[in-house]
C-alpha positions as CSV (number, residue, x, y, z in Angstrom):
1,X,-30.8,142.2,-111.2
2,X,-33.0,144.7,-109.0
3,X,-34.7,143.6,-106.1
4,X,-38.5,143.2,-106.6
5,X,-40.1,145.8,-103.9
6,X,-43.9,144.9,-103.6
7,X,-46.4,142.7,-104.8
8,X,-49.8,144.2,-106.6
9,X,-52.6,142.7,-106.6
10,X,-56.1,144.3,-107.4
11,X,-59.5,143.1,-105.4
12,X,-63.1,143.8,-105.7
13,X,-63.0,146.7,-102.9
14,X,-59.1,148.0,-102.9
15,X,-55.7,147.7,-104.6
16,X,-53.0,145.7,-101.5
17,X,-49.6,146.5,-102.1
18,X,-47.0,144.3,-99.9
19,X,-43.8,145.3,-99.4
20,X,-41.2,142.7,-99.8
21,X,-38.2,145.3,-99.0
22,X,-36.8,144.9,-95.0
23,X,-36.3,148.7,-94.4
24,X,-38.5,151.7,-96.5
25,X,-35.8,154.3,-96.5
26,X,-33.6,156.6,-98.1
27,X,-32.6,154.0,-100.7
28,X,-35.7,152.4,-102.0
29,X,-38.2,155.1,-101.2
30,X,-38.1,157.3,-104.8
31,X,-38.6,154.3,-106.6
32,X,-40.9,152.7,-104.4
33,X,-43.2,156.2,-104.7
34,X,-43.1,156.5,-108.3
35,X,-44.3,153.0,-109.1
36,X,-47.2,153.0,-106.8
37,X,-47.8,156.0,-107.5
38,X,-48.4,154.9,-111.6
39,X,-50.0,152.0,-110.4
40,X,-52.6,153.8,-108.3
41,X,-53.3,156.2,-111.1
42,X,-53.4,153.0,-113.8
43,X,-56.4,152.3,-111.3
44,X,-58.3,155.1,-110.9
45,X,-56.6,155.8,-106.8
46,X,-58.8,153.2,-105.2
47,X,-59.1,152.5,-101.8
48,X,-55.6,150.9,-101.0
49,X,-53.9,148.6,-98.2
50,X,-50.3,148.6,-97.7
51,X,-49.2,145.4,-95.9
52,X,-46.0,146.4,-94.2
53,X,-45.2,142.9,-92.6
54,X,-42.2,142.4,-94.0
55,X,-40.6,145.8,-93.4
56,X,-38.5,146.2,-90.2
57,X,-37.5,149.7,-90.3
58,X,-38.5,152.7,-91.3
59,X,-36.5,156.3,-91.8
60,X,-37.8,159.9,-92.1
61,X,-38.0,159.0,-95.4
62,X,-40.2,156.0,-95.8
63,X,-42.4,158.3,-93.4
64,X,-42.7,160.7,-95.9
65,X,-43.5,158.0,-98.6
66,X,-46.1,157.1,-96.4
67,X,-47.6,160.4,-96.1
68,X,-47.4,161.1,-99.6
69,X,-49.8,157.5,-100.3
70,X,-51.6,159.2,-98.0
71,X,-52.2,162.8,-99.3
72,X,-52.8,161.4,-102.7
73,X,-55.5,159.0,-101.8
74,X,-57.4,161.8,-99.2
75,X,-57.2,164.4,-102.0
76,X,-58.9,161.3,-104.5
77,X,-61.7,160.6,-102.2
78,X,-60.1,157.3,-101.2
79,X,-59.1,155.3,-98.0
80,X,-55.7,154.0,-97.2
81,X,-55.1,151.0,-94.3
82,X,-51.7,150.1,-93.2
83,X,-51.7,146.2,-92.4
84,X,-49.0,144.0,-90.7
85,X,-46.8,146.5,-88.9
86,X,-44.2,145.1,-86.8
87,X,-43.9,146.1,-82.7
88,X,-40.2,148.3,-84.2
89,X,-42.3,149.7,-87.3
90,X,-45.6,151.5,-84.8
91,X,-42.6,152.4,-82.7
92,X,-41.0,154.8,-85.5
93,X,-45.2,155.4,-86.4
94,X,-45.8,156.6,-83.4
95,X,-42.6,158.8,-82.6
96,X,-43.9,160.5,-86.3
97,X,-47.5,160.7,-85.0
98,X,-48.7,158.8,-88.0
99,X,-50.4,156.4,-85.1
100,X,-53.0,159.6,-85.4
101,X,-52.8,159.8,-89.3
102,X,-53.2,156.3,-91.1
103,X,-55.8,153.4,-90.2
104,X,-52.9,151.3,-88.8
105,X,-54.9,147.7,-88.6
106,X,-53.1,144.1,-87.3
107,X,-54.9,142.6,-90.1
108,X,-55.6,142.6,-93.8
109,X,-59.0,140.9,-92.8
110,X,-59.6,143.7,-90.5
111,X,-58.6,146.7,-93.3
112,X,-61.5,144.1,-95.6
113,X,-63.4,144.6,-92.8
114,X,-63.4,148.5,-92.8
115,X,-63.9,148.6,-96.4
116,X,-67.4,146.9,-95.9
């Protein structure tokens, strides 16, 4: 049986999506794209929080998965937080300059927060 790899769940201001996979990588990533990616279009692209707390690695990659939430919600008018990153996970963030790129917030309360 396949690993479940996130949790959806749909608010009044945003869509959260929260990883349940240890490493976003090579392995998981293609899958992991398409199927937020159909879920985000089921909805419209809202305004979308990705809770990474459970992830404890990231590759080149996952980076590009990242992006590509990214690029798809920009070009929709539509913000993207990243919530829950571990010390190991802004390390590899910050090496790929995506400290400058995505609203990286300790917090799901704090991405709420931003969302007004």
């Amino acid at each position: 049986m396949e690993q479940k790899k996130f949790n959806f769940s749909r608010g009044a201001r945003c869509v959260v999506f929260e990883f349940l996979l240890k490493e976003l990588n090579l392995m998981n990533s293609s899958d992991l794209r398409k199927n937020i990616k159909d879920l985000l279009e089921e909805n419209n692209f809202p305004d979308t929080v990705f809770n990474l707390g459970n992830v404890e690695f990231v590759d080149s990659t996952g980076i590009g998965t990242m992006i590509a939430f990214y690029n798809t919600l920009k070009a929709n008018g539509k913000k993207m937080f990243v919530v829950g990153v571990s010390k190991r996970v802004q390390q590899i963030f910050n090496l790929a300059k995506l400290d400058k790129m995505l609203a990286i917030l300790p917090t799901m309360e704090d991405a709420l927060k931003q969302l007004g």
